[in-house]
N, C-alpha and C positions, 0 to 999 in steps of 0.2 A: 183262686186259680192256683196250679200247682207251681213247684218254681220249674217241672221238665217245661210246663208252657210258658213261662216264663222264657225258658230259655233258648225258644222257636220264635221270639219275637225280631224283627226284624232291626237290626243293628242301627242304633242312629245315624243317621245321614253326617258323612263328612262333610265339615268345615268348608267351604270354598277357600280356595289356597289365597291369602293376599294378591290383589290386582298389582300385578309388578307396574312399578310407577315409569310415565313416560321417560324414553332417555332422552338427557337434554338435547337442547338443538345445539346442534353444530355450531359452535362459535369459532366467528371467523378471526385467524392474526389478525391482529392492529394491521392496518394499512401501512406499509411505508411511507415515510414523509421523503415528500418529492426531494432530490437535491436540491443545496442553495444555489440559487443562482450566483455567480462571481459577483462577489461585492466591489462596488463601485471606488474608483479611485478618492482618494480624500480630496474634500472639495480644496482646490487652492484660496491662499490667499488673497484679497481683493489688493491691489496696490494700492499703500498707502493707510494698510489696516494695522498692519505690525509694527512690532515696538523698531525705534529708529535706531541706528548703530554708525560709528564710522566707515563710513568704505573709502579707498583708494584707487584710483582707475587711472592707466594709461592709456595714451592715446597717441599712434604715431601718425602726421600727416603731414601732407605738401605743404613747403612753405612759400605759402602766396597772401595775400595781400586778404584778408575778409575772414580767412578761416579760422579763427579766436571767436571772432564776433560770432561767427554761426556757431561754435559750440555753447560760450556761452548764454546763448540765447536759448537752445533747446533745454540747455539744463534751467534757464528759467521759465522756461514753460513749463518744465516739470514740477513747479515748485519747490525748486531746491537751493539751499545757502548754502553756494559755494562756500568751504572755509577757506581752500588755498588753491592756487593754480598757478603752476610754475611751467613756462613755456623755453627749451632751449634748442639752437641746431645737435643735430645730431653727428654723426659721422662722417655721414653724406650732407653737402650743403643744402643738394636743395630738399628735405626732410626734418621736422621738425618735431620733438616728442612734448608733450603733455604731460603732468600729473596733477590730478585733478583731484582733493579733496571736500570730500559734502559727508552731509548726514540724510541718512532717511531709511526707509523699509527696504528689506531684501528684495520683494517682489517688484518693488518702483524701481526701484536701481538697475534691475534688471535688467526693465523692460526701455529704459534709458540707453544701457549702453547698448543696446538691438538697438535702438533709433540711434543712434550715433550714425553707425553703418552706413545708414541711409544718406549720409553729407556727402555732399560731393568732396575731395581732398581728403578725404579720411580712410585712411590705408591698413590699421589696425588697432585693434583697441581689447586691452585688455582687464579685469577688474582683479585686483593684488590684494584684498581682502586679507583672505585664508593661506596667499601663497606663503611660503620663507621667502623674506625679501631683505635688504638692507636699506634703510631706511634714514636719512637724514636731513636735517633743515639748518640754517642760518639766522640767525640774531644778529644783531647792534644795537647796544642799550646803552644809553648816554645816561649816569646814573651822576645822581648829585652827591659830590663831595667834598668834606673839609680837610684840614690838617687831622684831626681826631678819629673822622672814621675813613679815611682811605686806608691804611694798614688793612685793617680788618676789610674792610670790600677786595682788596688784592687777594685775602687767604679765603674769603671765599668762594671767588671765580675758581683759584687756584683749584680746590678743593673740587670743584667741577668741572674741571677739566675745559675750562674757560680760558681765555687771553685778552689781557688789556693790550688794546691797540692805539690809545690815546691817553695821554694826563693833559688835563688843560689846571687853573685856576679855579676850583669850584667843582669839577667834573673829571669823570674817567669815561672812555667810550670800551665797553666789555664786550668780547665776538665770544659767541658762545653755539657750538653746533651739535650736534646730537641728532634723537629721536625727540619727536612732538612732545613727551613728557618729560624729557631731560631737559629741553632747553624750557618747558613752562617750570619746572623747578628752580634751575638757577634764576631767571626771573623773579620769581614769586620771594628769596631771598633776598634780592637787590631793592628791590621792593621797599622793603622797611628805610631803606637810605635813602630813597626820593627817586624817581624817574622822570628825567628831563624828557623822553623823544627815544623812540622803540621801533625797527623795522626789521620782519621778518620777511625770509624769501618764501617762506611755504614748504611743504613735505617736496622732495623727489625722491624717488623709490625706485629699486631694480630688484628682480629676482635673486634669488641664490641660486647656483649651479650653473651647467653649461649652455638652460636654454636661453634665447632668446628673443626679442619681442622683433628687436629692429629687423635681425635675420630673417626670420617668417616674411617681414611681406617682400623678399626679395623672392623667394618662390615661387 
């Protein structure tokens, strides 16, 4: 054949064009994550779960005839060792304050001086922990002594701001006041020279500044 018929031959068939590939499907945003809901308050403590610490409390009430007895009593329902509790009139005769020393948990303590309240006679009650307070207690220590070591038991009171109130034969009687740890140190010195016979009054405590405990329950 010639190449003119050659060249009337019909043109090869175009290629089908690539099948264009589906477009993806729609993908949808991430969902938003709902908001959190308000987180819950931190569980409290169980009374009596936490580590124990000194607390101080006052306590202002009628002065009548039983009402000692009911306090101490509640605080031993709560199971608590009183260390100290010093009871005096106040200002007013018929009103009488409190200062109450114990150990135990924040939350117990708490929930103790709320039951206070509940006594009949009991007019106001505060807990001095945390507050600025001034703070002091009373000793008499009847310390054993000779000709040898009295000198030196004189320079040590001295030194701490101590007062012999007595010389006998044998013996000095030492008044020693401060804070709970000042007077357990002069102590803990005298100590080494023998201790006849030891009485203290307990903590009493007042605020610093203008406020005050007695004032409040006249309001």
């Amino acid at each position: 054949m010639s190449a003119d018929a050659d060249s009337t031959a019909p043109p090869p068939a175009h290629s089908a064009p690539p099948a264009h590939s589906a477009p993806p499907a729609h993908v949808a945003p991430p969902a938003h994550s709902a908001p959190p809901a308000h987180a819950a308050p931190p569980a409290r403590s169980l009374p009596g779960s936490g580590p124990e610490r000194r607390h101080v409390i006052a306590a202002i009430v009628n002065n009548k005839p039983g009402v000692l007895n009911r306090v101490a009593s509640l605080m031993r329902a709560r199971n608590f060792n009183i260390e100290s509790l010093a009871v005096s009139h106040t200002d007013a005769p018929d009103v009488s304050r409190m200062s109450i020393t114990l150990r135990g948990d924040d939350v117990l303590v708490e929930q103790a001086t709320k039951q206070l309240y509940r006594l009949i006679d009991v007019l106001k009650v505060q807990e001095l922990t945390t507050e600025p307070t001034v703070e002091h207690e009373l000793a008499l220590v009847k310390v054993r002594a000779t000709d040898a070591t009295r000198a030196e038991i004189l320079k040590v009171v001295e030194l701490y701001r101590g007062r012999v109130v007595d010389i006998a034969d044998g013996s000095v009687i030492v008044e020693a006041t401060g804070t709970e740890a000042e007077v357990d140190a002069l102590i803990a010195l005298v100590r080494g020279f023998g201790i006849k016979e030891l009485v203290r009054t307990g903590t009493v405590v007042m605020t610093r500044g203008a406020q005050s405990i007695e004032e409040a329950t006249k309001r």
